[in-house]
PDBQT receptor file of N, H, CA, C and O in Angstrom, charges set to zero:
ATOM      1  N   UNK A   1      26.300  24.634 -51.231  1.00  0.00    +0.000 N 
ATOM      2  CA  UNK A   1      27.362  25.123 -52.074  1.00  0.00    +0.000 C 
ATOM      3  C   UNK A   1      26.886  26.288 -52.942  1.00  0.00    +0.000 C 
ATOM      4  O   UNK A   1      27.439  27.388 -52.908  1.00  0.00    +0.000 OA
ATOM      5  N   UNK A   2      25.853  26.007 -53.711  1.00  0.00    +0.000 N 
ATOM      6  H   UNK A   2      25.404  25.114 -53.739  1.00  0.00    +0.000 HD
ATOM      7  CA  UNK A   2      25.303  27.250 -54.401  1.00  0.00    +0.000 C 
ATOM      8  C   UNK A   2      24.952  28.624 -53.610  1.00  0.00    +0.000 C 
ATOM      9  O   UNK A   2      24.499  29.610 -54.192  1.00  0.00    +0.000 OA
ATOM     10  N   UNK A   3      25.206  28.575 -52.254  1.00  0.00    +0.000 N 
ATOM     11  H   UNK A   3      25.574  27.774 -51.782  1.00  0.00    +0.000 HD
ATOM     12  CA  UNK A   3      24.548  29.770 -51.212  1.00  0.00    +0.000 C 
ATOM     13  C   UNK A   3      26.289  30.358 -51.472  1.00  0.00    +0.000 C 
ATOM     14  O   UNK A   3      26.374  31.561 -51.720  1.00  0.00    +0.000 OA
ATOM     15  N   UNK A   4      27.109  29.864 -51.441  1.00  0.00    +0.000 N 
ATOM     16  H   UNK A   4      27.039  28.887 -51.240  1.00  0.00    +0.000 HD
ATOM     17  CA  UNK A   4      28.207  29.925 -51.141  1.00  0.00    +0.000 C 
ATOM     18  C   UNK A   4      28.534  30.660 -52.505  1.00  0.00    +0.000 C 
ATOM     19  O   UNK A   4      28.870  31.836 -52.364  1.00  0.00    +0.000 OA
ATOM     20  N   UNK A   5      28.497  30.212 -53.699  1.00  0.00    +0.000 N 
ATOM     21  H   UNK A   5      28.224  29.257 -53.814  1.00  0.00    +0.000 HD
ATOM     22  CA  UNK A   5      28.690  31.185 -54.596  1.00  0.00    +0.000 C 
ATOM     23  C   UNK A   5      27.948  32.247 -55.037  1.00  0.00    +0.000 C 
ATOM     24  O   UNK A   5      28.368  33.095 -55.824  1.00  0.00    +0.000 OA
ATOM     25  N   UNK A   6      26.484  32.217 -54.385  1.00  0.00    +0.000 N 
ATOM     26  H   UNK A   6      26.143  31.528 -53.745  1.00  0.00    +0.000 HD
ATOM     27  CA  UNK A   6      25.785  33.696 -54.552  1.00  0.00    +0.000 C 
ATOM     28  C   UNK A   6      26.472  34.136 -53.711  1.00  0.00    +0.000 C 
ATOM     29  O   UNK A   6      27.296  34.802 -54.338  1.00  0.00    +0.000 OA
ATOM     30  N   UNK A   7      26.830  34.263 -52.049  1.00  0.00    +0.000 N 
ATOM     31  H   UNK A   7      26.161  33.723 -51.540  1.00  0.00    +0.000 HD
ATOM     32  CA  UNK A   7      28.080  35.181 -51.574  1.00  0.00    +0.000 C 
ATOM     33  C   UNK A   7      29.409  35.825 -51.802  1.00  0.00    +0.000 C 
ATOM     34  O   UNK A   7      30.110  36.798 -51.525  1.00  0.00    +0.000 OA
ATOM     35  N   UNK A   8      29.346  34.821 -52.402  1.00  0.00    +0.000 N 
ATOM     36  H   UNK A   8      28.776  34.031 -52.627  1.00  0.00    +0.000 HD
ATOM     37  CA  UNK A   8      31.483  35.193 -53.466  1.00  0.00    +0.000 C 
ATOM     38  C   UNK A   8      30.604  36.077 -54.412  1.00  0.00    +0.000 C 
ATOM     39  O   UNK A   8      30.873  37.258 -54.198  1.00  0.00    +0.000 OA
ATOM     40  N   UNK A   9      29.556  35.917 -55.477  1.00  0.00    +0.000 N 
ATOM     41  H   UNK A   9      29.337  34.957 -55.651  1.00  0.00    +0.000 HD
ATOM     42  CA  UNK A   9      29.277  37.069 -56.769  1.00  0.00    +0.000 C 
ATOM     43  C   UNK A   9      28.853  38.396 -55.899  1.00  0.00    +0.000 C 
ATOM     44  O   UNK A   9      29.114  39.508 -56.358  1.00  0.00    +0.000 OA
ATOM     45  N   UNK A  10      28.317  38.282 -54.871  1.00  0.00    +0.000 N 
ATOM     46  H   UNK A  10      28.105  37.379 -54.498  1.00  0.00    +0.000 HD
ATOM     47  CA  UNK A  10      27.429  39.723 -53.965  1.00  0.00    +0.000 C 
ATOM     48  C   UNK A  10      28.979  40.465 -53.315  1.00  0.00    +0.000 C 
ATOM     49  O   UNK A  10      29.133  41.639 -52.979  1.00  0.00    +0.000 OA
ATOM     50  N   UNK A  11      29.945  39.406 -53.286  1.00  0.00    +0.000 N 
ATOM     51  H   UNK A  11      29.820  38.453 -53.560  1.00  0.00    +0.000 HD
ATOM     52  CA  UNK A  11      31.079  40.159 -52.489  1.00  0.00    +0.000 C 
ATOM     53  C   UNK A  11      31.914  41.223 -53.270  1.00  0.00    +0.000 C 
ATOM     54  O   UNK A  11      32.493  42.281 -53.023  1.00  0.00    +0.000 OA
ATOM     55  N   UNK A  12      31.701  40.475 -54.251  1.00  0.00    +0.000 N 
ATOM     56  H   UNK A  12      31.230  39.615 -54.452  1.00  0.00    +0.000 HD
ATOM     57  CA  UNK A  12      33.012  40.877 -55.487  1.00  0.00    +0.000 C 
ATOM     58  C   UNK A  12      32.314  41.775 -56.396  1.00  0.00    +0.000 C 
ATOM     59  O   UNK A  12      32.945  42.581 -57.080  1.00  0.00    +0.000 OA
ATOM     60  N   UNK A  13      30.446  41.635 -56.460  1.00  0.00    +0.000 N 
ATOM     61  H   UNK A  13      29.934  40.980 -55.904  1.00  0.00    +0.000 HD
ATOM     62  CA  UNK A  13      30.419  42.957 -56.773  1.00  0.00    +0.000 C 
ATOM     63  C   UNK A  13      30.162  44.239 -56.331  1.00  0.00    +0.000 C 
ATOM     64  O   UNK A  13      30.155  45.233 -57.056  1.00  0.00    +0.000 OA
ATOM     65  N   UNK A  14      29.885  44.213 -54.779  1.00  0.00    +0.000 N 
ATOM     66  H   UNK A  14      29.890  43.405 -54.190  1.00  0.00    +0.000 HD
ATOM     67  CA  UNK A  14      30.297  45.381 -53.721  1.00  0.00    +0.000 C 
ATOM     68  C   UNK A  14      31.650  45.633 -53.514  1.00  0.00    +0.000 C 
ATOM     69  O   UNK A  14      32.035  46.722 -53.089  1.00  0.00    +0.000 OA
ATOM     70  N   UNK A  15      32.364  44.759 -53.769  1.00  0.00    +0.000 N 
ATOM     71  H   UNK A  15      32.051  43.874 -54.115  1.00  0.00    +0.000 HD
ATOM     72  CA  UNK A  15      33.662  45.146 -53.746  1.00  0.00    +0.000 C 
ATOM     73  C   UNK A  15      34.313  46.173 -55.108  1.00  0.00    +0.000 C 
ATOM     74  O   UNK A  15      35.264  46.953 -55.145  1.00  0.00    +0.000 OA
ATOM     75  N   UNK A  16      33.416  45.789 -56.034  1.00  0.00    +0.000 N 
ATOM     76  H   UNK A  16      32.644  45.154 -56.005  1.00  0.00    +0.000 HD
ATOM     77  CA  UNK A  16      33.962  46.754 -57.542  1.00  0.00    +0.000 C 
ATOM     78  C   UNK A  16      33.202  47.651 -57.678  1.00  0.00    +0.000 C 
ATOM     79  O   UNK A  16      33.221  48.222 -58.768  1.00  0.00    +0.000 OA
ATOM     80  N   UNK A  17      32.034  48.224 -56.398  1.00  0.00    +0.000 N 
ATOM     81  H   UNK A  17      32.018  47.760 -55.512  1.00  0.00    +0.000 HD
ATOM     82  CA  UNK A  17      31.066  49.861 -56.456  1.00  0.00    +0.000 C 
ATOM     83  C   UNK A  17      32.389  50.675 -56.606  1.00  0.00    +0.000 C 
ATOM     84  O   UNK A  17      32.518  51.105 -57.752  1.00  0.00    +0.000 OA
ATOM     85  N   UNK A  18      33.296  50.968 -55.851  1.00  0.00    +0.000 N 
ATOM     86  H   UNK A  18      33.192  50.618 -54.920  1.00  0.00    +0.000 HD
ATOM     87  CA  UNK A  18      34.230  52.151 -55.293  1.00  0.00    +0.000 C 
ATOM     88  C   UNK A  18      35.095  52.098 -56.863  1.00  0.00    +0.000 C 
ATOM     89  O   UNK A  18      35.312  53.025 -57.643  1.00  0.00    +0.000 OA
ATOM     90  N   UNK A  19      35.474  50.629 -56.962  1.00  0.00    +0.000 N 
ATOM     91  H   UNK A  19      35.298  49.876 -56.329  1.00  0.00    +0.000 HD
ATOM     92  CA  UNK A  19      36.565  51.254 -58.226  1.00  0.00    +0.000 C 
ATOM     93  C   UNK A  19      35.543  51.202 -59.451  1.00  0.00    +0.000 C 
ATOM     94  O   UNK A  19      36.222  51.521 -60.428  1.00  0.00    +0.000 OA
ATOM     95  N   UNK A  20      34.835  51.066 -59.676  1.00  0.00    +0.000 N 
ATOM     96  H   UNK A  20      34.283  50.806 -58.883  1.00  0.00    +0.000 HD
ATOM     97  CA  UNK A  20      33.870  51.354 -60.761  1.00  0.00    +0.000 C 
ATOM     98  C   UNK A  20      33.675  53.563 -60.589  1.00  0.00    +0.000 C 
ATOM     99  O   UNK A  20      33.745  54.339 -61.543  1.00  0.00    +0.000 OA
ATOM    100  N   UNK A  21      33.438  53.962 -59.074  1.00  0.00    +0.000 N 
ATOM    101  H   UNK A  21      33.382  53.332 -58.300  1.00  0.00    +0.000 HD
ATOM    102  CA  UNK A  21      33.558  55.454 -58.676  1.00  0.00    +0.000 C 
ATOM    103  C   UNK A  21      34.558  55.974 -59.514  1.00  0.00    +0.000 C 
ATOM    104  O   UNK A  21      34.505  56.732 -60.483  1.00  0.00    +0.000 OA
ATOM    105  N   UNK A  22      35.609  55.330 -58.856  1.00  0.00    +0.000 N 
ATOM    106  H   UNK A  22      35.652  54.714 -58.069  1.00  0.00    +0.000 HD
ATOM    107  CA  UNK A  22      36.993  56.121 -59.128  1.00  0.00    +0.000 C 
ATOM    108  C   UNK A  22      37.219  56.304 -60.421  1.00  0.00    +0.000 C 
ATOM    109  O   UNK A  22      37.622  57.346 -60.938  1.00  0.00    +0.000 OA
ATOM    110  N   UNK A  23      36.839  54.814 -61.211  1.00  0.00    +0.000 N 
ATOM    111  H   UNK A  23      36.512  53.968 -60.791  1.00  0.00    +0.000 HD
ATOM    112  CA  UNK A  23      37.113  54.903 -62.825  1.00  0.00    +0.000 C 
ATOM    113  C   UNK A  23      36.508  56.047 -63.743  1.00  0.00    +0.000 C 
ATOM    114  O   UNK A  23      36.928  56.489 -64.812  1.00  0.00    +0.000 OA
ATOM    115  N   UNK A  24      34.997  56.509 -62.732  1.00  0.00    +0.000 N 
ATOM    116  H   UNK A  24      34.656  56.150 -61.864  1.00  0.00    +0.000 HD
ATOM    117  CA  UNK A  24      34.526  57.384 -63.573  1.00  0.00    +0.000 C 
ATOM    118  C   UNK A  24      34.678  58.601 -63.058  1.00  0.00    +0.000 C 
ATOM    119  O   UNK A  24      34.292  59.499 -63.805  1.00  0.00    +0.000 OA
ATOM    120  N   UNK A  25      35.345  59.111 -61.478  1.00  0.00    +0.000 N 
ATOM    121  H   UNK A  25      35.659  58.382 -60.870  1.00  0.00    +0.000 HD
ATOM    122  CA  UNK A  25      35.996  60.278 -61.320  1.00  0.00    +0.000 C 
ATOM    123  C   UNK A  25      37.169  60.874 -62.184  1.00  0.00    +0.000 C 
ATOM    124  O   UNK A  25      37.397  62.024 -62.559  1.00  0.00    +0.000 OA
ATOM    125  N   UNK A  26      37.768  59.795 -62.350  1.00  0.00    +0.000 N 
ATOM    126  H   UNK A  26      37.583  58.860 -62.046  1.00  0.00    +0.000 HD
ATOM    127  CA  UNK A  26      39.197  59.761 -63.144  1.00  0.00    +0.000 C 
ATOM    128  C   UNK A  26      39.144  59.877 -64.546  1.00  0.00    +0.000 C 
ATOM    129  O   UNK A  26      40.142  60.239 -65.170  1.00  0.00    +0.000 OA
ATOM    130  N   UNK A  27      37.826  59.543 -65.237  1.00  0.00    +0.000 N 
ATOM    131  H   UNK A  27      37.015  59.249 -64.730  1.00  0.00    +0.000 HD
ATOM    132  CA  UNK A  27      37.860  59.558 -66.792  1.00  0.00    +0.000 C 
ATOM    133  C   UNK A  27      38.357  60.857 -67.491  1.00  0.00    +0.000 C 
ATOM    134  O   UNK A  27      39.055  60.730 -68.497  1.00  0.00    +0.000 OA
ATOM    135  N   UNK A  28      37.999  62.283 -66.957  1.00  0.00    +0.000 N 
ATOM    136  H   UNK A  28      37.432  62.386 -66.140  1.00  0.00    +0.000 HD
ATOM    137  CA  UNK A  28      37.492  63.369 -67.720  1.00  0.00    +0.000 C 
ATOM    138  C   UNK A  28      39.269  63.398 -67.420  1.00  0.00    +0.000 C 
ATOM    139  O   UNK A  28      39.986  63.716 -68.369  1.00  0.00    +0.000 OA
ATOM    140  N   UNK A  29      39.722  63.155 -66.472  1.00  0.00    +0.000 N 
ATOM    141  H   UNK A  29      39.140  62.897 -65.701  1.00  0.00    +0.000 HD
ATOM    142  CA  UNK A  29      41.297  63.469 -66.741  1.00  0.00    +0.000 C 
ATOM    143  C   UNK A  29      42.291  63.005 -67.210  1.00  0.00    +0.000 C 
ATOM    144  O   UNK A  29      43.459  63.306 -67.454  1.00  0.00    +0.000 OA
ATOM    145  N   UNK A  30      41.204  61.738 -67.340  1.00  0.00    +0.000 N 
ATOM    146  H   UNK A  30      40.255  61.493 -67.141  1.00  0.00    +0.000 HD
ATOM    147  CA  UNK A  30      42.264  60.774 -68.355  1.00  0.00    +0.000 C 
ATOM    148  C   UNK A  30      42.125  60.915 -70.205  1.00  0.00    +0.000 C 
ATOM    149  O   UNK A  30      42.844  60.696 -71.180  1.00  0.00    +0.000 OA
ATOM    150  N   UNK A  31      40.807  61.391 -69.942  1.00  0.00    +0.000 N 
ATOM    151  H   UNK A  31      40.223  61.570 -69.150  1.00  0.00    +0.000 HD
ATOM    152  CA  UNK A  31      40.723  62.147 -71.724  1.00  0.00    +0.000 C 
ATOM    153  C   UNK A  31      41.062  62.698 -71.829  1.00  0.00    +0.000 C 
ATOM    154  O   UNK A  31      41.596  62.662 -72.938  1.00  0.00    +0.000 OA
ATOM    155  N   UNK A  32      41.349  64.010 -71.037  1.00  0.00    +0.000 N 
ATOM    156  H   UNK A  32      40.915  64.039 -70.137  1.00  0.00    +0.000 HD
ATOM    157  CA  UNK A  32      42.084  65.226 -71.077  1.00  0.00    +0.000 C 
ATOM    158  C   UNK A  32      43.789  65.029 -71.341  1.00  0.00    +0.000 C 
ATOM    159  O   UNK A  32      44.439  65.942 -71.850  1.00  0.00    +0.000 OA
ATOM    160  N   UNK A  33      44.372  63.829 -70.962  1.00  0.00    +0.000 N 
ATOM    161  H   UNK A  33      43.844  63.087 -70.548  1.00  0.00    +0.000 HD
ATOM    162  CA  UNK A  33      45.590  63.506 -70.985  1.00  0.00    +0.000 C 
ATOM    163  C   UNK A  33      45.751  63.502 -72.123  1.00  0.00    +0.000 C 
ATOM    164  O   UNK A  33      46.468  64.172 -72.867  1.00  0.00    +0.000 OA
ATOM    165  N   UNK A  34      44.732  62.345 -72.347  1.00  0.00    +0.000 N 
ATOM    166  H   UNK A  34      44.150  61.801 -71.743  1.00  0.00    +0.000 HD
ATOM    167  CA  UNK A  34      45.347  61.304 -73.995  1.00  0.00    +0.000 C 
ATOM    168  C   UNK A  34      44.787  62.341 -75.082  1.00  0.00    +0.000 C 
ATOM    169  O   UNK A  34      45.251  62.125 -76.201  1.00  0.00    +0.000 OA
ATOM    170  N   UNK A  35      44.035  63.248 -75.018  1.00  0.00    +0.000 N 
ATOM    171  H   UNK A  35      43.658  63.424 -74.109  1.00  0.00    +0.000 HD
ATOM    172  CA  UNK A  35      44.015  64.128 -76.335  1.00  0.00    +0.000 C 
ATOM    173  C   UNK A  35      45.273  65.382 -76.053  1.00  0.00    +0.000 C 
ATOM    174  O   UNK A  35      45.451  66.101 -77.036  1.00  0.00    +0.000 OA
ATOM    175  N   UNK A  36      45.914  65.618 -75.148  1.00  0.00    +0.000 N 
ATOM    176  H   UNK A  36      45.769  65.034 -74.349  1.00  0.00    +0.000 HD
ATOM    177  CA  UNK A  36      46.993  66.529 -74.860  1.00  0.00    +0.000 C 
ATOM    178  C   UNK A  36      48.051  65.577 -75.825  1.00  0.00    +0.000 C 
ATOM    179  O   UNK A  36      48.284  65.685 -77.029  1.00  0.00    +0.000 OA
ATOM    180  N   UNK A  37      48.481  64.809 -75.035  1.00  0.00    +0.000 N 
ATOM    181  H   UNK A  37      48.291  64.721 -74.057  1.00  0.00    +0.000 HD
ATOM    182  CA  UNK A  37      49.241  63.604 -76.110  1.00  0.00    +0.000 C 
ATOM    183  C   UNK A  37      49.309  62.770 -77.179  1.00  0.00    +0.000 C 
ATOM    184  O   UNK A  37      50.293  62.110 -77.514  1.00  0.00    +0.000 OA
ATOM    185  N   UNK A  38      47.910  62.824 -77.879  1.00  0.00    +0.000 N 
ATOM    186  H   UNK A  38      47.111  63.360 -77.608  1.00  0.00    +0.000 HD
ATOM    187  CA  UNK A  38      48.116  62.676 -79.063  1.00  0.00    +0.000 C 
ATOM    188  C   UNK A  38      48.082  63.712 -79.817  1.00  0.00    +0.000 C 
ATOM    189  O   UNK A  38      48.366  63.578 -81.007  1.00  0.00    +0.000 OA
ATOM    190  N   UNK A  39      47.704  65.051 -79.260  1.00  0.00    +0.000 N 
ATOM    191  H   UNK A  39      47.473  65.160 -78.293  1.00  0.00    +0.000 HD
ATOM    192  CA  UNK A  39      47.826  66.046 -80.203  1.00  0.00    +0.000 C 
ATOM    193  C   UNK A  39      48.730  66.823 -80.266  1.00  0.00    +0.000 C 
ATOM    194  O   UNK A  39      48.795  67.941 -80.776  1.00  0.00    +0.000 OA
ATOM    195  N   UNK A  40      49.670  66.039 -79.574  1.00  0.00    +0.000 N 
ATOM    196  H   UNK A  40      49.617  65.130 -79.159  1.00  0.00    +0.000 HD
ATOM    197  CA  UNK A  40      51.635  66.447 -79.843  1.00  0.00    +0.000 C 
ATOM    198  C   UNK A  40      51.730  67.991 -78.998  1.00  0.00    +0.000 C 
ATOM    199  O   UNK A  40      52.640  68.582 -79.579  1.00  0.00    +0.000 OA
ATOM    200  N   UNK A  41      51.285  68.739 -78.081  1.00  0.00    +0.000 N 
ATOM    201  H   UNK A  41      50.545  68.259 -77.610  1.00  0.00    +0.000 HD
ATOM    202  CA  UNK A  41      50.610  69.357 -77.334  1.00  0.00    +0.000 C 
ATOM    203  C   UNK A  41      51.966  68.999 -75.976  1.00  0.00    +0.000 C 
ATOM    204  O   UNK A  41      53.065  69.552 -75.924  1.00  0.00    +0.000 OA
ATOM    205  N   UNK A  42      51.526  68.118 -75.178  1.00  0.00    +0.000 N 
ATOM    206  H   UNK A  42      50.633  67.669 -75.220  1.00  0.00    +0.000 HD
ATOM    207  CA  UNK A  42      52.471  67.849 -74.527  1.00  0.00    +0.000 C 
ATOM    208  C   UNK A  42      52.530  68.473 -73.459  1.00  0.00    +0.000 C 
ATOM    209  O   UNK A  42      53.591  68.405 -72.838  1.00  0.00    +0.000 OA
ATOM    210  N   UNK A  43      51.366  69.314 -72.879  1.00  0.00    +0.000 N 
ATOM    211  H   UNK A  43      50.504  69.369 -73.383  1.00  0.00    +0.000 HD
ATOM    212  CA  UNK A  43      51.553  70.673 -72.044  1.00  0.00    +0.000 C 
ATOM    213  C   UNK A  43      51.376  69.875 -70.407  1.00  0.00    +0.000 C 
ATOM    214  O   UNK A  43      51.343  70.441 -69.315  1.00  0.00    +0.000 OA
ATOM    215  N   UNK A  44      51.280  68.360 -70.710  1.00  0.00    +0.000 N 
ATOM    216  H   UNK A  44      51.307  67.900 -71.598  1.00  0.00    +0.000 HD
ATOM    217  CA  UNK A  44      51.242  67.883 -69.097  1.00  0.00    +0.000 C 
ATOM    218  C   UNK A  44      52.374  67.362 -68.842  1.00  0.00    +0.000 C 
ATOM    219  O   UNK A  44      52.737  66.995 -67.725  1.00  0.00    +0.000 OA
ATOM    220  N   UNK A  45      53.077  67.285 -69.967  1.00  0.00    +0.000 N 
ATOM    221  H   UNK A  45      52.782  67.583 -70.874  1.00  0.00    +0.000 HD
ATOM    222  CA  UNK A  45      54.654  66.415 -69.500  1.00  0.00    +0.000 C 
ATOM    223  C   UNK A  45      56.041  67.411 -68.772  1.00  0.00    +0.000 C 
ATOM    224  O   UNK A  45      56.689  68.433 -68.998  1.00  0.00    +0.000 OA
ATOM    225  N   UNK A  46      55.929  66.311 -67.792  1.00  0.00    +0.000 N 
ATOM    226  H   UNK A  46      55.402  65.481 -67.608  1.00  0.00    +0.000 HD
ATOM    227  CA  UNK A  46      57.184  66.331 -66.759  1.00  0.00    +0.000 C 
ATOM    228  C   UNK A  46      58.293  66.429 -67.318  1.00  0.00    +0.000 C 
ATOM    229  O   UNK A  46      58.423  65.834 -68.388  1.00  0.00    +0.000 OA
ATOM    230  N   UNK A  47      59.509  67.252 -66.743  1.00  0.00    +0.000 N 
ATOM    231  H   UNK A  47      59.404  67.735 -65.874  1.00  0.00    +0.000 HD
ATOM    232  CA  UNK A  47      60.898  66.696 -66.911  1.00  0.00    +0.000 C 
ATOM    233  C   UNK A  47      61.310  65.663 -66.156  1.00  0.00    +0.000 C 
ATOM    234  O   UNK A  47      60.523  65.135 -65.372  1.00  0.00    +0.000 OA
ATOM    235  N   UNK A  48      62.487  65.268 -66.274  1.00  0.00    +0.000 N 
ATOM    236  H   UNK A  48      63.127  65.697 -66.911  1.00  0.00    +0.000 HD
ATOM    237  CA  UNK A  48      63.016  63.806 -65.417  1.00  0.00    +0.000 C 
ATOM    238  C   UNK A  48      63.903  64.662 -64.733  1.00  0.00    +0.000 C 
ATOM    239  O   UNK A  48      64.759  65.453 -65.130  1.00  0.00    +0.000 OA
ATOM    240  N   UNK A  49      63.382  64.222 -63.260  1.00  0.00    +0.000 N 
ATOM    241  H   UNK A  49      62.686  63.580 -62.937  1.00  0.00    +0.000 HD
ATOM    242  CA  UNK A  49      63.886  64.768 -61.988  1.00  0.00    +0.000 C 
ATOM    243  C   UNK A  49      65.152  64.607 -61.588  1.00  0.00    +0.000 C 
ATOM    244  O   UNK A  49      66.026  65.466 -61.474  1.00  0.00    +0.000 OA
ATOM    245  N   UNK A  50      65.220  63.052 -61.308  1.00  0.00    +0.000 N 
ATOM    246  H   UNK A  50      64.510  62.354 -61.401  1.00  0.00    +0.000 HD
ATOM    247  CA  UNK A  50      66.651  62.318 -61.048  1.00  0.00    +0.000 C 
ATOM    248  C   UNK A  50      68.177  62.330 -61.820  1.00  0.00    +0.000 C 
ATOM    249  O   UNK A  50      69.138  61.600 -62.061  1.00  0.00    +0.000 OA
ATOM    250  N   UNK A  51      67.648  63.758 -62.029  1.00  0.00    +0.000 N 
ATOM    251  H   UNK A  51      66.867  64.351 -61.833  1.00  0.00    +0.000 HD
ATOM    252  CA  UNK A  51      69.083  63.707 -63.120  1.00  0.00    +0.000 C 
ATOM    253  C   UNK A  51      70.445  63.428 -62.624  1.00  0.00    +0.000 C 
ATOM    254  O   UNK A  51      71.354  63.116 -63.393  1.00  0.00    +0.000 OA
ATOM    255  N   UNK A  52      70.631  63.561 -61.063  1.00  0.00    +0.000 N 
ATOM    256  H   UNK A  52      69.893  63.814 -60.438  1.00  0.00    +0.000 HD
ATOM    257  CA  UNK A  52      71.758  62.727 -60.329  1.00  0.00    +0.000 C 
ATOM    258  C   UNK A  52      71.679  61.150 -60.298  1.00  0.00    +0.000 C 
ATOM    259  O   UNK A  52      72.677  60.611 -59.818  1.00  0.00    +0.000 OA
ATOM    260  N   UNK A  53      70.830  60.453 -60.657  1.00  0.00    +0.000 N 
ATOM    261  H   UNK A  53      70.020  60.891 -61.047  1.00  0.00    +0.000 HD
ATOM    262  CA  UNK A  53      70.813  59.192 -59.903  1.00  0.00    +0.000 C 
ATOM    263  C   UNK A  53      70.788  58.773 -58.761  1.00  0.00    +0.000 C 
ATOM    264  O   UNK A  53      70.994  57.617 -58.392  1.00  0.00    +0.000 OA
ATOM    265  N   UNK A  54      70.499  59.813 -58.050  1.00  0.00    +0.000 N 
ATOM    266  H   UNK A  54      70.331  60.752 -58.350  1.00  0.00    +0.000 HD
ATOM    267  CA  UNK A  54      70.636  59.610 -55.975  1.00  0.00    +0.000 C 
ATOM    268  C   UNK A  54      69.149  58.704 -55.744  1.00  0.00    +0.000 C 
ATOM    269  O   UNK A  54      68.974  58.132 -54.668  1.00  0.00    +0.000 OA
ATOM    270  N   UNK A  55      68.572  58.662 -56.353  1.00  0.00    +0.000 N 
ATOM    271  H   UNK A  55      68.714  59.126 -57.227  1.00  0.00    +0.000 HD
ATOM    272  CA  UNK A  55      67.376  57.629 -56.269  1.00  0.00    +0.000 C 
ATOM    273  C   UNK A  55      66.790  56.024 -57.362  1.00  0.00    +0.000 C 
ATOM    274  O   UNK A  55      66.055  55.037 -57.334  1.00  0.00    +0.000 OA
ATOM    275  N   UNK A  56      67.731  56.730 -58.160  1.00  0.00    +0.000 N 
ATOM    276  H   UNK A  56      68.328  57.532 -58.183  1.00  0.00    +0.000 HD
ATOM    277  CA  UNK A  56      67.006  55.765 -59.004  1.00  0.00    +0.000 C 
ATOM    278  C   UNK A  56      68.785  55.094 -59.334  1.00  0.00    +0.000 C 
ATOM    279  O   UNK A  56      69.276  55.579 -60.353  1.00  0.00    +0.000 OA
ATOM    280  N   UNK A  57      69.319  54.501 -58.890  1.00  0.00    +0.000 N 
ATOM    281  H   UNK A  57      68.920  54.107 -58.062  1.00  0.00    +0.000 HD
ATOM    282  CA  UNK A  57      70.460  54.046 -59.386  1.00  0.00    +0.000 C 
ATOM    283  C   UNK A  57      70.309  52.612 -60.081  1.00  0.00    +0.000 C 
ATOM    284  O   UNK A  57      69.432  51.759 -59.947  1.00  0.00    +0.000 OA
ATOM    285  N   UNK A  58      71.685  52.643 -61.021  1.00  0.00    +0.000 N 
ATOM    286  H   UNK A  58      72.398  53.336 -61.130  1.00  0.00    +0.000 HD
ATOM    287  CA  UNK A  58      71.359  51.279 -62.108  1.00  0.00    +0.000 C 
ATOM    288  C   UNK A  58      72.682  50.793 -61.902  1.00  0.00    +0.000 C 
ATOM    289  O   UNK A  58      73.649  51.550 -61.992  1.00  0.00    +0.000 OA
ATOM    290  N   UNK A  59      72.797  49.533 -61.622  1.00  0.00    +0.000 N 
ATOM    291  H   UNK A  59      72.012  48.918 -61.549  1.00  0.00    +0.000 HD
ATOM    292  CA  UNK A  59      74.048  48.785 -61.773  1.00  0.00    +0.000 C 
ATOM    293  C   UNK A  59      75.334  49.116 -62.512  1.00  0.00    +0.000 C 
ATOM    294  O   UNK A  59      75.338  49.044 -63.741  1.00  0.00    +0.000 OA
ATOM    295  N   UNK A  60      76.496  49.496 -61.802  1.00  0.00    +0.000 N 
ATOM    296  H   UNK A  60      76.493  49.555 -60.804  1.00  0.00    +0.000 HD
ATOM    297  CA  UNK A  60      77.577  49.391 -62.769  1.00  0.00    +0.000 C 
ATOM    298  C   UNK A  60      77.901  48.187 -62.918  1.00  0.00    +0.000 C 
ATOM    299  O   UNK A  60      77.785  47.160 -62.249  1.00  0.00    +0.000 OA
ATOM    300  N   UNK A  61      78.519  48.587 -64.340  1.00  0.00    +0.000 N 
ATOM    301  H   UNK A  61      78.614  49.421 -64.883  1.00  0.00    +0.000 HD
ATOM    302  CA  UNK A  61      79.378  47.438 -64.882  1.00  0.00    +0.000 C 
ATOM    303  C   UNK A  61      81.076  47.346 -64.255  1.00  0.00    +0.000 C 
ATOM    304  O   UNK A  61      81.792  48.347 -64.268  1.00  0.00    +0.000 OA
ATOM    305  N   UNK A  62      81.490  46.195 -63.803  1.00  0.00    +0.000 N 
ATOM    306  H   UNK A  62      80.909  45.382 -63.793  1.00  0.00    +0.000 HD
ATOM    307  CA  UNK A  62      82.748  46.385 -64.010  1.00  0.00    +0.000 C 
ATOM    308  C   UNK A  62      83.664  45.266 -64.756  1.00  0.00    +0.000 C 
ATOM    309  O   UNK A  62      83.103  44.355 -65.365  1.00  0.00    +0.000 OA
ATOM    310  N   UNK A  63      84.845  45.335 -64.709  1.00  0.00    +0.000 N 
ATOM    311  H   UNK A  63      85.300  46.075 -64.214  1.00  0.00    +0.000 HD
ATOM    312  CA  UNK A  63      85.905  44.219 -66.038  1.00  0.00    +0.000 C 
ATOM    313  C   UNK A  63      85.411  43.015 -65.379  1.00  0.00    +0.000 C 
ATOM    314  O   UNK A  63      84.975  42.940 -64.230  1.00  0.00    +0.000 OA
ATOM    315  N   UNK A  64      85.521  42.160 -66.167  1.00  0.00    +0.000 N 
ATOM    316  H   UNK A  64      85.876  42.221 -67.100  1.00  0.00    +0.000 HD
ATOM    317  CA  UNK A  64      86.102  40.952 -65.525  1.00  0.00    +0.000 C 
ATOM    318  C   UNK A  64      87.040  40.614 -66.187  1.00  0.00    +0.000 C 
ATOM    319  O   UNK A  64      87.700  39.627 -65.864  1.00  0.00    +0.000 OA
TER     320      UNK A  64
């Protein structure tokens, strides 16, 4: 049984090399975000696309 859980800890932590990568490919742009946005800056924000609703539709209401 104990062989069995040194395999599950060796799996799961070869399994978290890549997203441990990604987390630190991704950092410098994720600082770059959050000081754009807290410094009221704003120069990465999107408009809202769907201004028809042809994709994103929400329930009408009707009487009862």
């Amino acid at each position: 049984m104990d062989k069995l859980w040194v395999f599950a800890d060796i799996s799961v932590g070869v399994s978290s090399i890549p997203n441990v990568i990604g987390v630190l490919a991704l950092s410098g742009v994720f600082f770059e975000l959050m000081k754009d946005r807290l410094s009221g800056r704003n120069c990465y924000a999107t408009r809202i696309i769907d201004t028809s609703r042809e994709y994103v539709k929400t329930p009408s209401r009707t009487a009862s």
